[in-house]
N, C-alpha and C positions, 0 to 999 in steps of 0.2 A: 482213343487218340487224344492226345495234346497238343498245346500249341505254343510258339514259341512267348517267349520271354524277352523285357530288354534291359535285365540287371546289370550288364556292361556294353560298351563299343563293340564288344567284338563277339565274332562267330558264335551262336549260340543254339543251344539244341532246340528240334525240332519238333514241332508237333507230334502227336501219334496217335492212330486210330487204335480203340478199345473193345477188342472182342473177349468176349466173356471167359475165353479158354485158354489165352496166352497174350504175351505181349506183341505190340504193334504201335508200329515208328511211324508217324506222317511224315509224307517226304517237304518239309516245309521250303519255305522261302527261307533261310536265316538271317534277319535283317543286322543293317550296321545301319548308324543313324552316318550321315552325310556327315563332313569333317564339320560344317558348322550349327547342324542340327541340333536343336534343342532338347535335352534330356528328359523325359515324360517321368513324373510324379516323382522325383526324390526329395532329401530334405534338405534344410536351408543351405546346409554345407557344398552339397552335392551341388545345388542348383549355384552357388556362388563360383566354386572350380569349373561347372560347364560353359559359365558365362566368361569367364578369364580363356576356358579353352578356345571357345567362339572368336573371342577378338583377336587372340593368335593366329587361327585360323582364318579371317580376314588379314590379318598382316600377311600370311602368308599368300595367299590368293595374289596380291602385288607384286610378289616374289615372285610365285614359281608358278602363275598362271591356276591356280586351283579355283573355282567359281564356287561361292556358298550356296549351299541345297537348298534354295525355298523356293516356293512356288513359284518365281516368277520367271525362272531357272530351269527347273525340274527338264522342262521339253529337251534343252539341251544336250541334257542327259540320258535321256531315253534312245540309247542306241540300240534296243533291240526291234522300235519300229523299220530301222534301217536295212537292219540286217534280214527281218522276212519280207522284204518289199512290202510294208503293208501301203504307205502311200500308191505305188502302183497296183494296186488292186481299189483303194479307194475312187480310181476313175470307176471304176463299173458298180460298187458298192460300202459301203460302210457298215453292212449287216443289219441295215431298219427288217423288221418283221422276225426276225430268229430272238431267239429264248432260249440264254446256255444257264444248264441246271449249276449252281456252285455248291456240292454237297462238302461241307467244311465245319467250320465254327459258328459260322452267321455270317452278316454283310449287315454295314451298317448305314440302310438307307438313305441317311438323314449326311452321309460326306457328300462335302460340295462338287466334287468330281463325280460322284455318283447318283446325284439328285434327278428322279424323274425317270433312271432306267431301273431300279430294283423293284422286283415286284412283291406281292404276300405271298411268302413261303410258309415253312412247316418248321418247325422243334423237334424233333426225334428224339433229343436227349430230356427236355422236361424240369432239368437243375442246373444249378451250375451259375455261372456269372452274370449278369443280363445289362439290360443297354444303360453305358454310363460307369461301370461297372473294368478297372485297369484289365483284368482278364477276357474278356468277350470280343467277340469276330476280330480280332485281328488280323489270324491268318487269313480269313475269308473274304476280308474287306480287302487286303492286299491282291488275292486272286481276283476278286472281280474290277479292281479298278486296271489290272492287267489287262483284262479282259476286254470290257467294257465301256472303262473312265471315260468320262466327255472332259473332262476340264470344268475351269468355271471362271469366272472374272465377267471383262469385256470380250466378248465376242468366242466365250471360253477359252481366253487365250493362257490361262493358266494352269497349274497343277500338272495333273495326269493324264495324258491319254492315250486310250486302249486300244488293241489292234482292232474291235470289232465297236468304234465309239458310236452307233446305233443301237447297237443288240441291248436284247433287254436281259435283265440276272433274277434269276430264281433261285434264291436262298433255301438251302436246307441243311439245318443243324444236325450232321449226325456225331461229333464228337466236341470235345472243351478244351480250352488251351492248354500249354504245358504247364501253366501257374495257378490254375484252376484248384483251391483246395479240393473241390467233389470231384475231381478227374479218378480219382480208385474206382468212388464208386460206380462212375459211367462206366470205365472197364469193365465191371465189373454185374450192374445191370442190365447196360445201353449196348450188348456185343453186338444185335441185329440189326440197329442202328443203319448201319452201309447200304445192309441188302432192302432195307423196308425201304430206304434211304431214294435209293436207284429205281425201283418202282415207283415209287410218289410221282418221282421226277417224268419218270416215262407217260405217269396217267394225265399228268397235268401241265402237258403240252412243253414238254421239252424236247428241242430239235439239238441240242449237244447237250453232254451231261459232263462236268468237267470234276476229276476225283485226282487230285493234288494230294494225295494221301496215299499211306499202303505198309504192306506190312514184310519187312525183311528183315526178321529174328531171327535166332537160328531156327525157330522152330516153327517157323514161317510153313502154312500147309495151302493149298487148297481150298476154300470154304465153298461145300454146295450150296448156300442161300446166295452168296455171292457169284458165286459163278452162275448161277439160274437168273440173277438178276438182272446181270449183263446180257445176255443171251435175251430175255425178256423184252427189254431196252430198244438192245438191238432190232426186235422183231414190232416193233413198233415205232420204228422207225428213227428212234434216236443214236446220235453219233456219242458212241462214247470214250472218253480222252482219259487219261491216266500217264502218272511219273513213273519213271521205271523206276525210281530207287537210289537214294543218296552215299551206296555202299562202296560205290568206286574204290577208294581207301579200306573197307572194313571186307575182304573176301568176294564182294560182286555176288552177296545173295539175292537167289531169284526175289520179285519182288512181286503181292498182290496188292492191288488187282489188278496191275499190271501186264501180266503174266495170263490173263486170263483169255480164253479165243476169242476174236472179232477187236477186242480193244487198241487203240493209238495209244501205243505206250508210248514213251517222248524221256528221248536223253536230253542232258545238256552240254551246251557250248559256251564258252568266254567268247570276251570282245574278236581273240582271233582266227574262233572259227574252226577253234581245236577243241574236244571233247576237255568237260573240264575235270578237273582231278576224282571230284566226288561222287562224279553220274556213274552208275552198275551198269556195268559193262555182259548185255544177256540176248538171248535170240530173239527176244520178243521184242528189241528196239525195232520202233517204224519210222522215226523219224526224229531228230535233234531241233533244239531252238535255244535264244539265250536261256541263261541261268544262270549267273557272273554278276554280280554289280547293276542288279535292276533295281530301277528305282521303285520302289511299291509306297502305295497306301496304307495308313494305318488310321482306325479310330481316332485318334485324338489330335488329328487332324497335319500332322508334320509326314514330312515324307524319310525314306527311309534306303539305305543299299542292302537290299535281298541276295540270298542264292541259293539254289536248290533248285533238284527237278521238279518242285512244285511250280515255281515259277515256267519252266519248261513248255510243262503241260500247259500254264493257264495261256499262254504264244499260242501255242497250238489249238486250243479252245477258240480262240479268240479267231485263228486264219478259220478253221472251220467252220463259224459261222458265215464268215464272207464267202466260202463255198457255198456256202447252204442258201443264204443270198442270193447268190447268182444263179444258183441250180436248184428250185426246190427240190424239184421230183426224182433228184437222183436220190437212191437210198446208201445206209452206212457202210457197207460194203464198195459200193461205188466213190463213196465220197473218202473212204479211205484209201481205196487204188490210187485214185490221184493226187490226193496227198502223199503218196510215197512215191509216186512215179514222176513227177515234177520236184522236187523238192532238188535246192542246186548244192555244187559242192560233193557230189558223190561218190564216195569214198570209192576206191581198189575191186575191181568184182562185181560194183552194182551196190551194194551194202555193207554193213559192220555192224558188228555188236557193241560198237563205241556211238555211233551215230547211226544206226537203220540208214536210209538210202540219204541222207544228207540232212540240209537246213531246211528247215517247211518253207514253202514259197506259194502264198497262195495265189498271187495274179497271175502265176503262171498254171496252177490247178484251176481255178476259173479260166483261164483262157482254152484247156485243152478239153475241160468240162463241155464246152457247148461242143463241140463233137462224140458225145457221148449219150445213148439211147439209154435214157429210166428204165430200169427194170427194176420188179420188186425185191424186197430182202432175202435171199438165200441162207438156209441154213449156214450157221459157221460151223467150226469143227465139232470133231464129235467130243462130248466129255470127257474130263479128265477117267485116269481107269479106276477099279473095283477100288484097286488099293488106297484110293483116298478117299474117297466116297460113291456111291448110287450104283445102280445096278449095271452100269457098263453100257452101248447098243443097243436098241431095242432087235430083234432080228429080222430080217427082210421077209415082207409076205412071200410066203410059197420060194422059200429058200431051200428048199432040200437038195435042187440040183448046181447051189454056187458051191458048193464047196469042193464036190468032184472036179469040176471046171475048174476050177483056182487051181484047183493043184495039177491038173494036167499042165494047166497055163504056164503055172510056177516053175514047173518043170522043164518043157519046151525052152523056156527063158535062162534058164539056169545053161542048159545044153548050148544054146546058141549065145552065152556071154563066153564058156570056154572057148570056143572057137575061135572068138572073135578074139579073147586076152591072149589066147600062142599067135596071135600075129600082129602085138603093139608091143610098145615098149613106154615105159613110163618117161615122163616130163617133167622137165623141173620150169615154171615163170620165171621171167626176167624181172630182174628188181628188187628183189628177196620174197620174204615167203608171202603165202598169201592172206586175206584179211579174212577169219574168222565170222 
């Protein structure tokens, strides 16, 4: 995977995760710097046209109401705490005690918005850019201060901050920006990266695991290490969050790890709440959040306008911990029903593959949560089939006689659906067709 870049203002390609065997696109934040944010590392020239654009950009601010991005600001801007209630879930928690895994580029400890929740993580990649260094955690630093951010100043009333501004961030490197000269060779070495990635995260006390990342090429498959590792995750008790996929525009290929069982895949929404052009539209959506004009974090300490269902996900990371806050003892399973089953704005049907059951809302999943009995993790679905990998099912002990049953069963069933089809007649819904 790589990460983004900010050679210009505008939209720019995304990260991508780097498996050994084929390409793979992180679903990045795409950052824009704010109309009068400061341009990071160019030369005399550059920096002399961003300063002239700055000041225009304060004349304009006079004019047409536009406020400049800096930190004393930024809160203003942050419409996506609005939009998943996170304030109304802050009466009951702000996520003190959870630990969301951020497997990305790095996180760079030492941001004033992020000072005192990052913890020691791990490197999985071993090369590449390192701290201080224009390529290194950007993308990462952006997801966790999503996440996370306290702010900083007086009384932290500055900067950034995160739906879950208690939780603590567990950094793990599994890929390097998209400017990264060594990004071939992570590709290229570092494919396992994700899945060693996701276990780390699982053994070393991660209650969310947040993967803002994924791969929808065309030759996007599958991966058994990957998929073993989510399932692992799960089975020890961590929630795990993933983007569905920046494809919206580009055919709405399936996207992993998104795509994978048990996971909170997470489309995204603009300001109004409408699916935004870019989010991959697929069955494995469970739930939408912004992704439009977030303000994020970046290394070198200016704030930034992001989009992408990476941003998505890291909303949904972030309410997830405030779930997990309030509930310890419900498991991933649980803690994902209620996140799909509160979640407001609910599209046509119950769901869509534009938005899964609506916008995350977590004060009102913590509110429906304390009516709801722990019970442990239940297997998720069964694996993918032969045809991508492993050996399929294992077979049931002392199976010899489901198969005869099934098929009597199958049959019985079959007999009494005709019955039942000579005496209906099909339906058409009011309102036009139905939501997908």
């Amino acid at each position: 995977m790589n990460a983004t870049d900010l050679p210009t203002p505008e939209r720019l390609p995304t990260p991508e995760r780097l498996p050994a065997d084929r390409r793979a696109e992180d679903r990045a934040p795409r950052p824009r710097p704010p109309r009068s944010c400061r341009r990071p590392g160019r030369s005399a020239v550059v920096r002399f046209l961003a300063a002239v654009l700055a000041a225009l950009s304060v004349l304009c601010a006079h004019t047409a109401g536009a406020p400049p991005a800096h930190a004393e600001d930024v809160r203003d801007r942050q419409w996506g705490l609005d939009a998943v209630s996170a304030r109304d879930a802050w009466n009951t928690t702000r996520g003190e005690g959870i630990t969301v895994a951020v497997l990305d580029t790095g996180v760079d400890a030492d941001h004033p918005d992020l000072r005192g929740r990052v913890l020691e993580g791990r490197d999985l990649v071993g090369f590449g850019a390192g701290p201080g260094d224009r390529h290194w955690a950007r993308h990462g630093t952006a997801m966790a201060g999503i996440i996370a951010g306290r702010g900083h100043g007086p009384g932290d009333g500055l900067g950034v901050l995160g739906v879950a501004p208690e939780a603590r961030i567990l950094p793990v490197r599994v890929l390097l920006e998209d400017g990264d000269p060594q990004r071939k060779k992570a590709r290229e070495e570092r494919g396992g990266a994700l899945a060693e990635g996701i276990r780390w995260a699982a053994d070393n006390g991660a209650d969310v695991i947040n993967l803002s990342l994924g791969d929808d090429s065309a030759s996007a498959h599958p991966d058994p290490a990957e998929d073993a590792a989510v399932r692992y995750a799960l089975d020890k008790g961590a929630v795990v969050v993933a983007s569905a996929g920046n494809g919206g525009e580009d055919g709405d290929r399936v996207s992993y790890p998104a795509a994978y069982p048990g996971v909170i895949a997470v489309t995204a929404v603009g300001r109004d709440g409408n699916r935004a052009p870019f989010s991959t539209r697929r069955w494995y959506a469970t739930v939408s959040a912004p992704g439009d004009d977030v303000i994020i974090t970046y290394p070198d300490r200016e704030y930034y306008e992001g989009w992408g269902t990476s941003a998505a996900a890291a909303f949904v990371s972030g309410c997830v911990a405030l779930v997990r806050a309030a509930h310890p003892d419900l498991g991933p399973a649980q803690v994902k029903e209620l996140i799909a089953r509160t979640a407001r704005d609910t599209p046509p049907g119950g769901r869509s593959d534009e938005l899964g059951t609506g916008i995350v809302n977590p004060a009102a999943a913590i509110e429906l949560g304390a009516n709801v009995e722990p019970r442990g993790q239940r297997p998720v679905a069964e694996p993918y089939p032969e045809e991508y990998f492993g050996s399929g099912p294992a077979p049931e002990p002392g199976g010899g006689l489901v198969a005869p049953v099934a098929a009597v069963a199958g049959l019985l069933l079959v007999l009494c659906a005709a019955l039942l089809f000579r005496g209906t007649r099909p339906f058409r819904r009011s309102g036009g067709p139905g939501v997908g």
